[in-house]
N, C-alpha and C positions, 0 to 999 in steps of 0.2 A: 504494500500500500504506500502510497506517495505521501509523504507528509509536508513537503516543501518544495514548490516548483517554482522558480525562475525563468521567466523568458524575456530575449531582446534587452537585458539591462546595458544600459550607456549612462554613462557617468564621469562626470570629470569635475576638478575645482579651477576656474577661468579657462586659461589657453592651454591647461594641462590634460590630457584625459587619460581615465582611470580604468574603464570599463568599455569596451567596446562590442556591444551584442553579445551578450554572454551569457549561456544560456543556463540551468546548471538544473538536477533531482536530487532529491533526498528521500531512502526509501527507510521504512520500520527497519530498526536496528542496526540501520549501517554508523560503522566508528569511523568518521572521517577525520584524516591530518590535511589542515588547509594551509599548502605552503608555499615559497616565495621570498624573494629579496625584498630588501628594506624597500620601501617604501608601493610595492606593488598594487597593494588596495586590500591586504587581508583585514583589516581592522574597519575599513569604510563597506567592506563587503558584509562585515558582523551589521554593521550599524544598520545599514539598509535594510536587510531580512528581518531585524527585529523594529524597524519603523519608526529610530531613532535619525534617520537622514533619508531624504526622499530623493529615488534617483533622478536622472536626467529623464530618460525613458525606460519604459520596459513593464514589466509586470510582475507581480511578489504576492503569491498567494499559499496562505496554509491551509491544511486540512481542515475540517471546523472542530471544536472541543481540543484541539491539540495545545498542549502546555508549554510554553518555549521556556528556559531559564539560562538567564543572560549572565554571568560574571562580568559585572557591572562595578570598575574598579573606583568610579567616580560618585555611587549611589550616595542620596543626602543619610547622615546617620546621626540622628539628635540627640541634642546633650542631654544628660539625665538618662539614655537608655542603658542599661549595661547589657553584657555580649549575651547573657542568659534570653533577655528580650530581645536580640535582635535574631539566636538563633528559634526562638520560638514561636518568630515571626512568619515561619516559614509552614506552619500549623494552622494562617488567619483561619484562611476558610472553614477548617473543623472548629476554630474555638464560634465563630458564626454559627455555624450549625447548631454548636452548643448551647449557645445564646438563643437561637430560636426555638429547640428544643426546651428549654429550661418554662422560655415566654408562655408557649403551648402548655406545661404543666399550671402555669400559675392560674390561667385563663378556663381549666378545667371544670373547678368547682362552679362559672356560672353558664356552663355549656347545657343546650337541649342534647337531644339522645341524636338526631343526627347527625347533630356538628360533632357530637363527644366520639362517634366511631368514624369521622373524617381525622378528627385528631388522633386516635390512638393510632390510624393508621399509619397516617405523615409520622408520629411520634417514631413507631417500630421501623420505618423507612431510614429516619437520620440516626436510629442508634445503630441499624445495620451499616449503615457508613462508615459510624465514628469506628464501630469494632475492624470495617477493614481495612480501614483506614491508621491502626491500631493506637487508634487515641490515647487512650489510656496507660500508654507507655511512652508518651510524649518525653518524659523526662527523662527517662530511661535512654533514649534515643538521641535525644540532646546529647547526653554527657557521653555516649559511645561516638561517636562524629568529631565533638568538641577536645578527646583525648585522641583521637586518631590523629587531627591533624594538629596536634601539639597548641589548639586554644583554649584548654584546662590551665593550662601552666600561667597562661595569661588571670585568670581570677573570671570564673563568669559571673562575676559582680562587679566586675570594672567596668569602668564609663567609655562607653564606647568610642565618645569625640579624644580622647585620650592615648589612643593606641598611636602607633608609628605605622609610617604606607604599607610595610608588611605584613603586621599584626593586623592591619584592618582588611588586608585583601584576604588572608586566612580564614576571619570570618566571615566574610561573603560567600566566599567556596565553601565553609562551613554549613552555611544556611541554605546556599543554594542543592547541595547534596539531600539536604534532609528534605526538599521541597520536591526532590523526585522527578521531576518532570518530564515530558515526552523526551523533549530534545533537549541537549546541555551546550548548550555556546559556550566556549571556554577559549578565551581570547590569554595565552601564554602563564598559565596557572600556577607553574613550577617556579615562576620568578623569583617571587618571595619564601621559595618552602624549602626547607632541606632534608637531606637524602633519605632520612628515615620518614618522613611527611612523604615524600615523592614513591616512594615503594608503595606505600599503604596507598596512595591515592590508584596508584599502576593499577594495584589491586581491583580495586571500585572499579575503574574503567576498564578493565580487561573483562568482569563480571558483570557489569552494566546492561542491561535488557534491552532497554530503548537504546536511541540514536542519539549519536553528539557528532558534532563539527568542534574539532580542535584545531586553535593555531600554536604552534609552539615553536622554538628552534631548536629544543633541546631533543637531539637525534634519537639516542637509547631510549626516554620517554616515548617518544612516538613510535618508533619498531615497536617496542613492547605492546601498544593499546589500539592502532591504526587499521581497519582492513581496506582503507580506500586512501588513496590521494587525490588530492586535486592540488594542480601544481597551477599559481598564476603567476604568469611574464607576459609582458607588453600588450596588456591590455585583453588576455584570454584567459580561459577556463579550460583546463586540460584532466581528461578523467585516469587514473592509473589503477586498476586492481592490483590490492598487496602491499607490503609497508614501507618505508622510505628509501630502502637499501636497493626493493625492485624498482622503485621508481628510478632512483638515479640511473640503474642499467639500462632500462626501457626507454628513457628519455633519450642517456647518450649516444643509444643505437638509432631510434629516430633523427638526432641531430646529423650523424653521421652521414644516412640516407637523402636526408633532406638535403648533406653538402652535397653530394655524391649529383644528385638528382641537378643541382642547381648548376655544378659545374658542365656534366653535360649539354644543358639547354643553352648554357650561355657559348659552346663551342659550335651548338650547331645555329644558335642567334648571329656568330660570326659568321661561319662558313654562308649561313643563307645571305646576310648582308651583303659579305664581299662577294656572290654569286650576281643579287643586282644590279651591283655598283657595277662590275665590270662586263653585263652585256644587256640594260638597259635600252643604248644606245642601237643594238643590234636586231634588225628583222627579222635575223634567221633564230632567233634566240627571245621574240616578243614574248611567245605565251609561256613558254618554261619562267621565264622574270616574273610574268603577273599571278602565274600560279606562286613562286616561290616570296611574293610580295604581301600576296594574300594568305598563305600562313604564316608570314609574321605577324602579320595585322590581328589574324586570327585567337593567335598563341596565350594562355595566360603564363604571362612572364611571374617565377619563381622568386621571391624574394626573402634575403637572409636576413631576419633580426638584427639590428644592431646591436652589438655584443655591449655590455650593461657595464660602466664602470668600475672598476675593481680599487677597493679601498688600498692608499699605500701609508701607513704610520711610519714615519721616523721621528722618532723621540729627539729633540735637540739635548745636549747634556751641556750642564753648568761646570766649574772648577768642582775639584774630588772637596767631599765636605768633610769633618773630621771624623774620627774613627766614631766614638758614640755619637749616634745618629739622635737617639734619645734615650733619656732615661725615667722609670715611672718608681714612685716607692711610695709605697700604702696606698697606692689612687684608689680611692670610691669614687665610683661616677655614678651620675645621675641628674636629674630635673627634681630637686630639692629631695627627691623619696630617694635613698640610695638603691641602686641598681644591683651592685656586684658584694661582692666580700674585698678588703682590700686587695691589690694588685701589685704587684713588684715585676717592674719587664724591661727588656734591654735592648737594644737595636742599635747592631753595629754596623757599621758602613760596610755595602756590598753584597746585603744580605736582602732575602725576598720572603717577606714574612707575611703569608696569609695566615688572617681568623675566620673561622669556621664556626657555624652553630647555629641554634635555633634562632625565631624572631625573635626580638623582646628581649634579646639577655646583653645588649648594650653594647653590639659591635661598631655600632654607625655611632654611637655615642661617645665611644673610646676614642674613635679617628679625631673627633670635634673636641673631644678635652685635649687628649697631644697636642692638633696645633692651635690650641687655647682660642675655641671658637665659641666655647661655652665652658662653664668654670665649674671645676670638679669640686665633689662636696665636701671631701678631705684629702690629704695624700698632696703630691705634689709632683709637676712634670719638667724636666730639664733637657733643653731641646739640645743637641749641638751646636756648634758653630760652623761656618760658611755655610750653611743649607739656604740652596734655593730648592722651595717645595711646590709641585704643581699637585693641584688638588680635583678630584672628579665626585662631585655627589651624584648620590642615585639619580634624581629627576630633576627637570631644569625649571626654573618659579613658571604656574600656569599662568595664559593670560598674555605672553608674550607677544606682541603684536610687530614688533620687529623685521623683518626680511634679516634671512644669514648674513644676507653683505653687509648690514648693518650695526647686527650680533658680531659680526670680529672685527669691523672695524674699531665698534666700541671699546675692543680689546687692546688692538692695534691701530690707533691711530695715526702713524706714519706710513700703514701701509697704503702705497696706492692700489685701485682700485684692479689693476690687474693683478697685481700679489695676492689681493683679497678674494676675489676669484681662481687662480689655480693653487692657493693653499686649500682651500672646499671641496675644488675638485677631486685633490689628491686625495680625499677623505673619502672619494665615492659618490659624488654630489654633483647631481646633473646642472643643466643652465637651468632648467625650472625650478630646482629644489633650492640651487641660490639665490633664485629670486622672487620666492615664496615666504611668506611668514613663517616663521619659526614653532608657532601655533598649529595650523593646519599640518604640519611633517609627521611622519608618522613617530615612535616610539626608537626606534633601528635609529631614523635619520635624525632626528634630536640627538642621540646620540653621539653621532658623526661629528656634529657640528663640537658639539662639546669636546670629542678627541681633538676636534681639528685646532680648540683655542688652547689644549695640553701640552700639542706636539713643537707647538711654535713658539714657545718659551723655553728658552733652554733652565734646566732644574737638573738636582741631582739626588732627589725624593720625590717619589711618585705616589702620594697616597690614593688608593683607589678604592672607591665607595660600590659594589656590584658593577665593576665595569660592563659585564658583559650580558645584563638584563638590555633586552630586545633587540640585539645585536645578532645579523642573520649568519650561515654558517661562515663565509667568503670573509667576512669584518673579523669575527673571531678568531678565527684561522691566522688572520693578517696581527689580529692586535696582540695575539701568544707570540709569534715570530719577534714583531717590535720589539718585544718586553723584554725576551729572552736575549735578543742586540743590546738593549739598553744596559750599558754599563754603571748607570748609579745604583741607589737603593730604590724599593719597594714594599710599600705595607698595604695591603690589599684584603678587603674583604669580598670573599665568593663563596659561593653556594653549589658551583662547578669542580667536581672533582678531576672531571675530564678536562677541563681547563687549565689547571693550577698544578695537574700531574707533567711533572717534569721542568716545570716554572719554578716553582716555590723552594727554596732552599730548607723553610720550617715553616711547620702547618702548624699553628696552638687553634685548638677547641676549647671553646671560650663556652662549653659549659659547663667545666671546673671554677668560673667564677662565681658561680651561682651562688647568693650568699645571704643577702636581706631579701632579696626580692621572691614575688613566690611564685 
């Protein structure tokens, strides 16, 4: 049964276009991986199906009664709820039922004998719901989900406006799990989770009954949970049966044929031209010319993609800094509540020190007390000397109404307007992308932009905040290469094993700091 059919969508923002006739199905229980380079339209493709962006053209129609559930990173979450209300948010409709059931008993005592056997019926109607729907384990259910994906640990009494971008997309996926629904939109889920969080979830989605559309970059995740791809580049929708690994082969082999196929036509687009050209003029030779004229004319001429700019990082490097890079002794960190147990850590020039661990236990926190961006609540941090530090946080302020060229000029002010342009470029960044808002870029090419104002500042400390959340495989690939050239230090927080394996000189698991917090 078709749950989601797409036809003729076209879509673009101004002179760029995103979507050209694309047509796509979604059948019961297919697990789809929806994948793609930075900036292809996987994220504007979520939004459209779920009715949050309305295309240029085309048509978007669900089945009817079908339940879509969106991972909605941006959803409003009010203050005063704590995470308990918001995962048992995902229960409205039965506690409604509940409520009208309830209404129906109170209204009993002044019922005639008709109404009262219309009510008991309706009554026996919504408890047979609530039972299979299994109401009554609601809490039960909550705290099984809530401990899977590690937001027990979080307090599900905490306020929710409270939590960090992590902590808060955890329970979104938290809620949205328990909410069931037909189809599960999951727009790069693994972001914020780590590997014990990403197994359990593998799990769900490998067992999953219904259908999901997944975007993700993280490879291993999707072999494991995929039985379909759809790959989009330049503006198509391409179907692939099988997990990412067939895809790549099947594609490659396509690409091959398609050159294979293209060179041909353009040898025999010569041979017929230079045929023309050189007996056009001849009598003896008129109707062979106008026949070989008229399958050119005829011909549909083959055309190659233009091959997609491939990101190149070179890290500039400042003078060598001194041997201790920094030094921490007793740090507690935190936002007034302490986070950790004290802390004692050392970081010597040369060294490539990723933290690892769950949300919430104050790694993004740690980066910002080192280079004293917010002030630790005891303890004390002693930086080295000569450090030039370049800095990457997770996400860039929303809202940004800027164009790229404008974003690194702000950076770089002496640069002219051509430097400012092929430093973007070499990040992977088309002419439209640099001269697009910074806003409208997808999640991958914000990111870009951001490596691009890291790499042109020479330093010789690289703290890196999830460098590599929404970053497609090609960027990845390019930005471990960089790293591993880079000859200063690095302190790096990721949630990528496969990233940081053979990177990191020392891995600390930052949840042996676990200490006041709970």
């Amino acid at each position: 049964m078709s749950i989601l059919n797409v036809e003729h969508l076209t879509h673009g923002f101004g002179d760029r276009a995103i979507f050209t006739d694309v047509s796509f199905r979604l059948l019961a229980g297919e697990h789809i991986g929806l994948v793609g380079a930075n900036g292809e339209g996987k994220s504007t493709f979520m939004n459209i199906v779920t009715g949050r962006l309305t295309p240029d053209e085309g048509k978007i129609e669900w089945a009817k009664n079908v339940r879509a559930g969106y991972l909605d990173q941006h959803a409003a979450l009010t203050k005063g709820m704590t995470i308990r209300d918001v995962l048992k948010s995902a229960f409205s409709h039965l506690f409604e039922l509940e409520a009208h059931m309830n209404a129906l008993c109170d209204s009993m005592g002044d019922a005639e004998e008709e109404r009262m056997n219309e009510m008991m019926e309706e009554l026996g109607t919504i408890q047979d719901l609530l039972m299979a729907h299994d109401f009554y384990v609601i809490d039960s259910k909550v705290e099984e989900v809530a401990k899977a994906l590690g937001v027990s640990a979080l307090g599900l009494d905490s306020d929710v406006t409270e939590l960090s971008g992590g902590q808060r997309t955890k329970v979104l996926l938290a809620k949205l799990l328990l909410e069931k629904p037909d189809i599960l939109l999951l727009d790069e889920p693994t972001n914020y989770l780590d590997a014990e969080h990403i197994q359990w979830l593998t799990r769900y989605l490998q067992e999953y009954e219904n259908a999901f559309i997944l975007i993700s970059h993280d490879i291993p995740f999707l072999n494991s949970v995929v039985n379909l791809i759809y790959h989009m580049e330049n503006q198509h929708l391409d179907r692939y049966v099988g997990d990412y690994e067939n895809f790549l082969k099947v594609h490659a082999a396509k690409q091959e044929q398609l050159e294979a196929a293209y060179r041909r036509q353009q040898q025999e687009i010569s041979e017929l031209k230079d045929f023309v050209a050189r007996n056009k003029a001849r009598v003896a030779t008129r109707n062979m010319t106008m026949s070989r004229q008229k399958k050119l004319d005829r011909m549909e001429v083959i055309e190659l993609a233009k091959e997609k700019p491939k990101p190149e990082f070179h890290f500039q490097e400042a003078r060598a800094a001194a041997r201790y890079i920094f030094t921490a002794k007793d740090l507690v960190i935190g936002y007034g509540t302490p986070l950790t147990k004290p802390l004692s850590l050392t970081m010597e020039r040369g060294e490539r020190l990723v933290l690892c661990g769950s949300n919430g236990i104050g790694k993004t926190t740690l980066l910002k007390s080192i280079l004293g961006l917010i002030p630790a609540v005891s303890g004390e941090v002693e930086l080295g000397d000569y450090l030039a530090i370049g800095y990457f946080e997770q996400e860039m302020a929303p809202g940004n109404t800027r164009t790229c060229i404008q974003e690194l000029w702000q950076e770089f002010p002496a640069y002219t307007q051509y430097e400012v342009r092929s430093a973007l470029a070499k990040c992977g960044l088309t002419t439209k992308h640099i001269e697009s808002q910074v806003q409208v870029l997808s999640g991958g090419e914000q990111a870009k932009v951001r490596l691009c104002k890291l790499i042109n500042r020479p330093s010789n400390l690289l703290v890196l905040d999830e460098p590599t959340n929404h970053l497609d495989v090609d960027a990845k690939e390019e930005l471990k290469r960089a790293l591993l050239a880079y000859r200063g230090s690095i302190l790096m927080v990721c949630h990528e094993p496969e990233f940081y394996e053979g990177l990191a000189t020392r891995v600390v698991n930052c949840e042996d700091w676990r200490g006041y917090c709970a």
